[in-house]
C-alpha positions, 0 to 999 in steps of 0.5 A, a space after each residue: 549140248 542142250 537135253 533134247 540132244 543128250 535125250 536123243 543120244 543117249 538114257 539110262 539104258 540106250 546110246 546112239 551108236 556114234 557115241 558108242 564110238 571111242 567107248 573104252 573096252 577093259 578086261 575082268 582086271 580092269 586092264 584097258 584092251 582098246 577102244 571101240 571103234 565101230 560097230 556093225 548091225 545086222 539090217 535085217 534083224 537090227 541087232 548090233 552084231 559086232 563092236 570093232 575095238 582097237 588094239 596095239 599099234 603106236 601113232 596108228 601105225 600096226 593097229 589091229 581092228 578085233 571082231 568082237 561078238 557083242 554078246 560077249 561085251 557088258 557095259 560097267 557103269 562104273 568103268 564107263 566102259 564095256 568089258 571083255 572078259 578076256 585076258 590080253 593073251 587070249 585077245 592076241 591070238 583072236 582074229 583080227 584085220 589090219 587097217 588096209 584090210 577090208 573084212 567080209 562081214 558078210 561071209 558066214 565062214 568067217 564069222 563062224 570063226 570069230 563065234 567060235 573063237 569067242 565061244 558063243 553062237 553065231 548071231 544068224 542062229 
């Protein structure tokens, strides 16, 4: 990868999202709780809205996909990953979707629920 690529998609303080992609997510334990698998941003106002992580499952099969507030998410530099502090007890009773599920991201209800889930606003508000 040349520098003008490595300027392009990614500094000390921003990424691309397609590298975001695969970023590992850990709890305040350092317990890995899976892996961000998308993220999702608002066209309107262009905040990143969601990241997607992946949870559980083996060889693909039975894998969760987590809504999760971005505002919940920190990034620790020594990690290189992001945090959710979140135990894994707590991560599995959250809402979440199945990989033939298609989730309505524009449905305010649903969102209000992973919000309130994860105790902080709606990004709408």
């Amino acid at each position: 990868m040349d520098q003008d690529t490595l300027t392009r998609d990614e500094t000390s303080t921003l990424i691309a999202a397609d590298k975001v992609a695969g970023t590992a997510v850990y709890n305040r334990n350092n317990d890995k709780l899976g892996s961000v698998e998308d993220v999702m941003i608002d066209k309107i106002s262009g905040k990143v809205v969601y990241a997607v992580m992946s949870f559980g499952g083996f060889l693909g099969i039975g894998k969760r996909y987590h809504p999760l507030p971005w505002s919940r998410l920190r990034y620790d530099t020594q990690r290189g990953g992001y945090v959710l502090d979140i135990d894994k007890d707590t991560l599995l009773k959250a809402p979440t979707f199945g990989a033939e599920d298609t989730p309505d991201y524009s449905d305010r209800a649903w969102g209000a629920r992973i919000h309130d889930y994860y105790d902080v606003p709606p990004y709408w508000n």
